[in-house]
N, C-alpha and C positions, 0 to 999 in steps of 0.2 A: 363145509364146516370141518372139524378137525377130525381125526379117526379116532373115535374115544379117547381113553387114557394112555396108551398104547406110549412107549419112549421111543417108538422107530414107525417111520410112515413110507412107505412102500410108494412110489411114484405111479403116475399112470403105465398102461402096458405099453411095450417097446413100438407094439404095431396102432399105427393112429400116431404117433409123435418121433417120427425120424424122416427128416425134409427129403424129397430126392434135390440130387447135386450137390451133394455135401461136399465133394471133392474144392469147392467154392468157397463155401463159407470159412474158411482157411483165412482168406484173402479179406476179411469183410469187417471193416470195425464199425461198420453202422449199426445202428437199433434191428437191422433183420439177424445180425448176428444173435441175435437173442429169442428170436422167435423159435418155437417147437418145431423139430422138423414131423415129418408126416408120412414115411412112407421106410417100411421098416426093414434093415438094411442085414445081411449075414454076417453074422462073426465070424473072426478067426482070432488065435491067440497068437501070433508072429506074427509082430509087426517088422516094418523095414525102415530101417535108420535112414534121415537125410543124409547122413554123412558117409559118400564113399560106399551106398547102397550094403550097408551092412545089416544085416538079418540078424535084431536084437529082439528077444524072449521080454514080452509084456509082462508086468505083474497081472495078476487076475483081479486082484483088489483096489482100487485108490479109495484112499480116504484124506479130506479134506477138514481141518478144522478151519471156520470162514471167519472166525471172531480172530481179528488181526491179521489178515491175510487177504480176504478178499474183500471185509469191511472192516472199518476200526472205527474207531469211537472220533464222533467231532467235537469236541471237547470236554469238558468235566462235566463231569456225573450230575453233582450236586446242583448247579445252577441249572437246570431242566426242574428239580426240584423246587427252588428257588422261583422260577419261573411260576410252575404253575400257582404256586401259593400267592406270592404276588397279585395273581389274573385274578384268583378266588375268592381273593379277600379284601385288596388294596392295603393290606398291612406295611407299615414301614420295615424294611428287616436289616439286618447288617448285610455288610459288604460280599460279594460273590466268594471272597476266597475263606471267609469264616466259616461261611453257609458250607462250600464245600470241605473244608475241614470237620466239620460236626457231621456231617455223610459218610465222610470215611471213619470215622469213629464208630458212626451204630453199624454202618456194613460191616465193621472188623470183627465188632461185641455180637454180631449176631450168631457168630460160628459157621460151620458148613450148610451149603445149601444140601451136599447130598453125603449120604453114609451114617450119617450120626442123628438124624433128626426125621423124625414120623411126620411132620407136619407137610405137607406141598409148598409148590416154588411161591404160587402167590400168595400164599399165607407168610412164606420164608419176607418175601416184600413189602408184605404190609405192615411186616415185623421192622423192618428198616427204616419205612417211611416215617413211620409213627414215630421210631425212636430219634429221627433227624428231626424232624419239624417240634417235635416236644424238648427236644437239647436248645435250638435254636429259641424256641420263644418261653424257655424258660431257666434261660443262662442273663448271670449280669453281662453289662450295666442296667441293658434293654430290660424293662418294665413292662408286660402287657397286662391292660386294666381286664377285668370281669368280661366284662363284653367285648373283647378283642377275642379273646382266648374263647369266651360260648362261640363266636362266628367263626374261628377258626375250626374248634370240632364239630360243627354243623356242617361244616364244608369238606371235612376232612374225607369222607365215602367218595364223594361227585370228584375229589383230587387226585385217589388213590385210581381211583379206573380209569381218569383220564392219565395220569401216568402210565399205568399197567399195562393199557391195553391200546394204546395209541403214541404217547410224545417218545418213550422210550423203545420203541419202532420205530421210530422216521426220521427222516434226515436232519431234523433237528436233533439226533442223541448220533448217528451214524452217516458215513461216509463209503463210497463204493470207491475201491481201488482203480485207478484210471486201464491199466492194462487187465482189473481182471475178466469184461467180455471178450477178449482177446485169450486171451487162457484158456476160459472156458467152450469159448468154439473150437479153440485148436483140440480141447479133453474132448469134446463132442465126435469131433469128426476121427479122432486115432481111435475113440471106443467102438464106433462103427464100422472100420475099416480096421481092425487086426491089434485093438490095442488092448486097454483091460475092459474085462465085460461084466464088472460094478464100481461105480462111481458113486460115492456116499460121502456126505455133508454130516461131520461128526464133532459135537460139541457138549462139556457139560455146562451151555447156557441156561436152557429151561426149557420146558415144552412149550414156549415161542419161537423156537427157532427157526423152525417153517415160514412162521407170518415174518420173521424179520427179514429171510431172504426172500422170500416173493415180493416185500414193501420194498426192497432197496435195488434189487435185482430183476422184478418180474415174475411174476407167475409162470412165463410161456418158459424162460429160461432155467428156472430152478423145475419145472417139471420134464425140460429136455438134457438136463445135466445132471441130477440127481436120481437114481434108479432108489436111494433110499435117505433120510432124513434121523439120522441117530442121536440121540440126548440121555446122557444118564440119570438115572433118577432112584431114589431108595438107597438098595444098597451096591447095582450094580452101576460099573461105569460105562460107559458108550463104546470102550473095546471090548468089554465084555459081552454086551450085546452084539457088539458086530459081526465078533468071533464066532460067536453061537447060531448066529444068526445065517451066515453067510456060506458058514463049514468048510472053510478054506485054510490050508496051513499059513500062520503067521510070516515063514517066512516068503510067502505067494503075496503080500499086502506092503503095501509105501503110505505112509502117513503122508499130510503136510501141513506145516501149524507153523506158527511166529517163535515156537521153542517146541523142547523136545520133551515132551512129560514122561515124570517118570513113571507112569500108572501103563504107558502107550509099550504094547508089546511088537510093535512093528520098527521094519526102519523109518525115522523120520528127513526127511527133506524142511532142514530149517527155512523159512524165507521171514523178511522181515523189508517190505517194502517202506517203511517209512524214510524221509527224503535226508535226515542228518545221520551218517554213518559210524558216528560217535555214538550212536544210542543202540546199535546194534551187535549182536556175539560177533565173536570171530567166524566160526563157522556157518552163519547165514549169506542165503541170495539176497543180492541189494532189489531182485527184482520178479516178481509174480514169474517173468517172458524166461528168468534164467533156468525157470522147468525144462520150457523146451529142449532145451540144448543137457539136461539131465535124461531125458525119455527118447533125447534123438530124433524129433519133431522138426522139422522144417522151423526155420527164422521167416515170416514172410516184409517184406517192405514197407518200412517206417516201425519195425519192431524195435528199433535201436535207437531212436529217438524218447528222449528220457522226460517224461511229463512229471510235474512236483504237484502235491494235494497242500504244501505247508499251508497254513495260514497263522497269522496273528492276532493280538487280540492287545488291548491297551491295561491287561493284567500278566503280561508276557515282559520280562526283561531284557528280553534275547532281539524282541522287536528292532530289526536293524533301520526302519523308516524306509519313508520310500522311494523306492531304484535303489535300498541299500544308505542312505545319506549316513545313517548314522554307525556305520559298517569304519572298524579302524584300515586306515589308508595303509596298503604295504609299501 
């Protein structure tokens, strides 16, 4: 279970979860790449560059935000919502893209999840849900009779936990970046061999964060890659905690996030792997792998082969058909 109310979770000890022959797992984009190693290995803080054996000074710190980075969203929000209500009810509802316009509407009206408001994340949620499913079934033209609307607030509890605590965790709401096991063994094996000596998963998602990367990532890997688990909550943020938490000078810490927040007092490493280059800053990595070559980490074989997550949907206008057919001819 979770560790009380706590906004940072402390991973298992180093000893019991560090594999011997990491030297390996470098090379390994299989499913063992993600298992816990087992056998607990000496620090050092100089590490040594692949490149031209140069002796480069590790940060002490990394921190990782994984919301955009190492998972991103499979599609909109709203139609997950949509979805369940649907299952719970058999109600007729309007079309997926209404449904998600009236989602982002109560998520905008709702205000901050954290700094301004006493209330917790799942109450901040329930506050959203409610206010999307009551926009939607009681906006024109859509009519729902007396008893449409009692079944739906009958049903309303048995929808919200199945959203809360299940669809909006799982790969139905989320997608695991194709390179980030590959990342994250290469971070495994340089913190055990001379690299930084904490690695923390830092986000102000909610205190799901844990369950989102064990569901999408594994258990075995989010407890052999995360020495801590940070989430702002109240009135602090998740640097704030880390800061305090960690007691290391800011400028000893590397961020790395899909943008550069401005609450983040460290340097950030933008990366922003999504597959159309139009949608990204100027100053971001097109790619999870383009750390390595940031940190000085060895490229291992087939690192440079470029795998796409896009996908389409037939409320997508961009939808080029397929092999392209409907792609204009140069």
């Amino acid at each position: 279970g979770r560790r009380g109310a706590s906004s940072i979770h402390t991973m298992a000890p180093l000893a019991g979860r560090r594999r011997a022959h990491q030297a390996t797992a470098l090379l390994l984009l299989s499913a063992q790449a993600l298992q816990a190693p087992t056998v607990a290995r000496p620090r050092r803080h100089i590490s040594m560059s692949a490149a031209g054996g140069v002796v480069k000074a590790a940060p002490q710190v990394i921190t990782i935000d994984p919301i955009g980075t190492l998972v991103r969203r499979a599609g909109p929000e709203g139609l997950l919502y949509r979805d369940a209500l649907l299952a719970a009810t058999g109600l007729m509802l309007p079309r997926p893209d209404i449904f998600q316009g009236v989602y982002e509407q109560a998520y905008a009206a709702a205000g901050s999840r954290f700094g301004t408001n006493s209330e917790g994340a799942e109450a901040w949620w329930k506050k959203v849900t409610k206010a999307t499913y009551d926009g939607v079934l009681t906006a024109e033209p859509v009519v729902y009779d007396a008893d449409e609307l009692a079944l739906y607030e009958s049903a309303f509890d048995d929808i919200f936990r199945s959203l809360h605590d299940d669809l909006t965790l799982s790969d139905e709401a989320w997608v695991v970046d194709p390179d980030a096991p590959r990342l994250l063994s290469a971070l495994r094996q340089w913190r055990d061999y001379g690299g930084p000596r904490i690695v923390a998963a830092t986000d102000h998602f909610d205190d799901r964060l844990e369950q989102l990367l064990t569901n999408m990532l594994g258990g075995d890997c989010v407890a052999a890659t995360f020495d801590h688990v940070v989430t702002g909550t109240g009135q602090a943020s998740c640097f704030d905690i880390t800061t305090s938490t960690m007691d290391v000078p800011d400028a000893s810490c590397k961020h790395v996030a899909v943008s550069s927040p401005a609450t983040c007092p460290y340097d950030t490493l933008v990366v922003d792997p999504r597959d159309y280059e139009n949608e990204r800053a100027d100053d971001a990595r097109g790619s999870l792998l383009d750390l390595l070559d940031d940190w000085g980490l060895e490229r291992a074989e087939g690192d440079d082969v470029v795998v796409t997550s896009r996908t389409y949907s037939v409320y997508d206008a961009e939808y080029p058909g397929f092999d392209g057919e409907n792609m204009e001819q140069a």
